[in-house]
N, C-alpha and C positions, 0 to 999 in steps of 0.2 A: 088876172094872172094865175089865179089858184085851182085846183083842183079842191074840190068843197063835197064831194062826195064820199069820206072818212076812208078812205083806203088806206092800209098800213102804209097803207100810205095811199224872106234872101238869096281881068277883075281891077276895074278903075274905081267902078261905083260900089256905096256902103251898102251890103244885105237890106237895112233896115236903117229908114229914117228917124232920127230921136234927135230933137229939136232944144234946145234948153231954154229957160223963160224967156229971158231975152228979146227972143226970135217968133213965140210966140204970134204976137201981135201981125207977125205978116203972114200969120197963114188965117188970116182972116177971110183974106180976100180970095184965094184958092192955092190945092195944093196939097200936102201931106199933113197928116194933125198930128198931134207933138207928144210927145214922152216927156211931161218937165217933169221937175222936180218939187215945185210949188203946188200944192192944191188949187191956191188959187186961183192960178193959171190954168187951169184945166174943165174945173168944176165949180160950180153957187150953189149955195142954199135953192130949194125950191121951196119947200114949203118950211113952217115953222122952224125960224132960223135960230132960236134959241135954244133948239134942240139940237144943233149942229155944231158941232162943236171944237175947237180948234184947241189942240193940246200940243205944245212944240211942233213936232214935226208930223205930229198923228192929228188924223180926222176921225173925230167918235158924232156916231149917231145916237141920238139917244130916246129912249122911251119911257117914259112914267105914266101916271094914271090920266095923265091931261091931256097928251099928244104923244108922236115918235116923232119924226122929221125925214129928211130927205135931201139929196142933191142932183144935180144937173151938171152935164157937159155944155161947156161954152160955146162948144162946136158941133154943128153934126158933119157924120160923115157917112160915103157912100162904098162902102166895099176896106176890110181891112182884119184889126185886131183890139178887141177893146179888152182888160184885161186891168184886175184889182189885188192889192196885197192885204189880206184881209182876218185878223182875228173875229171869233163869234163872239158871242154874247156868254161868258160862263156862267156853270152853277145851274140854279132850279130856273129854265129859262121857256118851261111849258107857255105855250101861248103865243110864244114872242117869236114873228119872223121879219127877218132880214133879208133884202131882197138887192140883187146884183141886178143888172138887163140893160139893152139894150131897146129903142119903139123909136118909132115913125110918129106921126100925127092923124088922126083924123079917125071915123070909125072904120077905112078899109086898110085900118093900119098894119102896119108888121110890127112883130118884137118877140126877143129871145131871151128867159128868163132864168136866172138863176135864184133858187129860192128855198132859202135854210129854214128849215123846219124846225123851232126850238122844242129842248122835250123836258122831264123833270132830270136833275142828279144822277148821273150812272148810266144813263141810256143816251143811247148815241143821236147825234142829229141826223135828219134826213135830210138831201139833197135833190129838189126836184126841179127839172127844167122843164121846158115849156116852150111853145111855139105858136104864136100868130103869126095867118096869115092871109091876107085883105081883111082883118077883124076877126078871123075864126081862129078858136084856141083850141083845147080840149085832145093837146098832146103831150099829155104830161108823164115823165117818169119821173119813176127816185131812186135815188142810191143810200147804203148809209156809207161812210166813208172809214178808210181804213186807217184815220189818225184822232187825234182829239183835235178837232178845230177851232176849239176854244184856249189850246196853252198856246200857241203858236199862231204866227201868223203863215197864210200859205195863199198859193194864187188859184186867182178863177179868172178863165178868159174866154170869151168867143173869138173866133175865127170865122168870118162872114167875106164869101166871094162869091162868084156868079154859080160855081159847082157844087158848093158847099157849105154848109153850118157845121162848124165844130164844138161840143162844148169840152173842156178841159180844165181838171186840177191837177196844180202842178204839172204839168207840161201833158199829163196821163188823159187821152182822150176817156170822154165817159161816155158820150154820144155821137154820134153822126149823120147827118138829115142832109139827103142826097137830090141835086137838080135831076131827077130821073129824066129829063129830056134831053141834056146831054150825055148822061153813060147809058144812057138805050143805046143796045146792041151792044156795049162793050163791059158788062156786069157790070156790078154795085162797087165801086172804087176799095172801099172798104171789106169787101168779100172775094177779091182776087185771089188772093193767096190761100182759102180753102174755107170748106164749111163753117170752122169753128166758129167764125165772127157772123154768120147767121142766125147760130144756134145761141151764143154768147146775147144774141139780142131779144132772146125771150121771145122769138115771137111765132105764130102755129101758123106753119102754111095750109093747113087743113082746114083754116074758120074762111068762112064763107067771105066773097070777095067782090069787088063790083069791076070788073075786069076790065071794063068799058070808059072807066072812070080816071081822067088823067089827075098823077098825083101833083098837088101844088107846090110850087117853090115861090117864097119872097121874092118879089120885084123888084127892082130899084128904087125905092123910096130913101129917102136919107133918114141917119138915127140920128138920135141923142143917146149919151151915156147917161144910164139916171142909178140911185140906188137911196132906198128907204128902211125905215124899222117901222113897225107898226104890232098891233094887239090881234089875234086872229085866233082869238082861244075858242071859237065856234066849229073850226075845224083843222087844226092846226096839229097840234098834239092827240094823236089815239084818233083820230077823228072826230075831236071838239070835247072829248070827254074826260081830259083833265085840262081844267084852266089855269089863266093866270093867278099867280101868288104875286100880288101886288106890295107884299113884305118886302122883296128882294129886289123893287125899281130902286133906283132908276136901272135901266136893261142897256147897257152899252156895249154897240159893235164897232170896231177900231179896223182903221183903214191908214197903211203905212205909205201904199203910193196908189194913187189911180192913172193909167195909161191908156191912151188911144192912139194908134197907130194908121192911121187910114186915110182914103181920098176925102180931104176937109170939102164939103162943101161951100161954096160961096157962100160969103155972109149977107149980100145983095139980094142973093136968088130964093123965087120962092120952092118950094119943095119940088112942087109940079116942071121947075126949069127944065126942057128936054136939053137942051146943049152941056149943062152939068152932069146930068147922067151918063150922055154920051161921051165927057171927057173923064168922066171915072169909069165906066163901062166898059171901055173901048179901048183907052191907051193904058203902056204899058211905063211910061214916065210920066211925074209931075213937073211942075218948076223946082221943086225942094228933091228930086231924087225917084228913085227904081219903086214903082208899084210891085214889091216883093210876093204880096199874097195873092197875086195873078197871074203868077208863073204857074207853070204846069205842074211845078211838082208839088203846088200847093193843090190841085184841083181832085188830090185824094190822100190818103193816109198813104206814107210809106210803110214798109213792113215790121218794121220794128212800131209804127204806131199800131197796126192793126194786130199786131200782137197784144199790146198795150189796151186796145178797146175789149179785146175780148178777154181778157183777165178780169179787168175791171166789170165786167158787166155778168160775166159768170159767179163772181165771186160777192158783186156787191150790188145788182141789180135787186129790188124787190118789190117796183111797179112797173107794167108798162102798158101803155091804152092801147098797145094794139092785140093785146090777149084778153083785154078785160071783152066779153063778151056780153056782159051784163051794159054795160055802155054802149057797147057797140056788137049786135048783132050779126050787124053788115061791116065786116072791117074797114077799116081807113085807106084808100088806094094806095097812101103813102107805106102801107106796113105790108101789102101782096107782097107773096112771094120771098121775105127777109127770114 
């Protein structure tokens, strides 16, 4: 999921389905995945469950010198919003990253990553995401962000439909990764309303291009919500060059609610199901309610969002692989032209 090369890095029917515990249990079988209110109704332990940690109403991850830990959605799903309320880790937390995302299974997997870069006292965290797809990563930006992530909690959420990947803090898009086989011919969704948010994206239409080369977009495969801590003082902080200070474990990221919102997949079906795909693909209802984030007007930024991407991306962008030239030579099809 990393970049390890030291770079500074919604009028009868409801908008939005939100399911309470309850009810959970019947979207097992198909349908919309749920907003509760329980953790754990939503998500498990995946790995190292003693590191996972249940505090009232809050979920902490935790990491010491032994292990970090991890958890899992109970459900996958195919097309939606998956979306976490999440304090970082404070203080000297060089080393230590915390990782949000969405994957698929298998090595021609998909997954969309959010991934907090811890740094020492005083210096901001970074924020990089990431993009597999059929197995291939190595689209990774960063941002640092414009609040302390660590006194507060604040959200991070993808936005995953057939048009679109969105990534977002706090409602503020920070990315955008376009099915360019649907807005061919009709510009970059996100670039309608005028240059800025090409320019806003960092990226040089003058580096050399493969023109010939169609850009990829994720396929229908179904996710899991998953999120971990882990030790990554190799390349994490500076570019591996300050490590962890093991004084100051245990390293705790605190999670106030985790939400998925999207076409649950059957809990029967294997991932490969084509009739599953095709009834989250294709229809615009569930049995539970309105497929909201396949309406059209979810199938681009409105204007006040793409004002919002290119603020944020002008003011707080500070990697992007599709300028890095030293990586890439021969740019990314997905980055022509932006």
């Amino acid at each position: 999921m990393a970049l390890r090369n030291g770079v500074g890095g919604g009028g009868a029917c409801p908008a939005a389905v939100v399911l309470v515990a309850a009810a959970v249990a019947a979207l097992l079988g198909a349908g919309v995945a749920a907003a509760a209110t329980k953790f754990d109704d939503v998500v498990q332990p995946s790995w190292a469950n003693d590191h996972v940690v249940y505090d009232g109403d809050l979920l902490k991850l935790r990491l010491d010198s032994n292990s970090g830990g991890g958890f899992v959605s109970r459900t996958k799903f195919l097309y939606g919003k998956a979306s976490a309320d999440l304090k970082l880790v404070p203080g000297d937390s060089a080393g230590v990253v915390t990782a949000f995302y969405l994957s698929s299974a298998g090595d021609k997997h998909n997954e969309f990553d959010f991934e907090f870069l811890g740094n020492v006292t005083g210096e901001p965290y970074l924020v990089q995401t990431n993009l597999y797809i059929d197995g291939v990563g190595n689209r990774e930006q960063r941002i640092d962000l414009w609040f302390d992530p660590t006194a507060d909690f604040h959200t991070y959420a993808v936005l995953w439909n057939p048009s679109q990947v969105v990534f977002m803090v706090d409602d503020t898009p920070i990315r955008v990764y376009e099915n360019a086989t649907l807005h061919q011919g009709h510009g970059h969704g996100h670039h309608r309303h005028g240059g800025a948010a090409a320019e806003a994206n960092g990226t040089n239409t003058t580096t050399t291009t493969l023109a010939a080369a169609p850009a990829p977009f994720p396929g229908p495969q179904p996710m899991a919500v998953y999120s971990s801590i882990w030790n990554a003082d190799d390349w994490a902080t500076q570019g591996g060059r300050v490590k962890t200070d093991w004084s100051h474990a245990p390293f705790e990221a605190t999670f106030r609610e985790v939400r998925v919102d999207g076409c649950a997949w059957a809990g029967n079906a294997t991932d490969g199901d084509a009739a599953e795909a095709r009834r989250c693909s294709e229809s615009s209802w569930g049995k539970e309610g309105r497929y909201w984030w396949k309406e059209k007007e979810m199938s681009e930024l409105s204007v006040h969002q793409s004002h919002q991407l290119v603020w944020a991306r002008a003011h707080h962008l500070v990697y992007d692989y599709c300028v890095d030239t030293d990586r890439f030579p021969v740019q990314p099809p997905e980055c022509a032209g932006r």
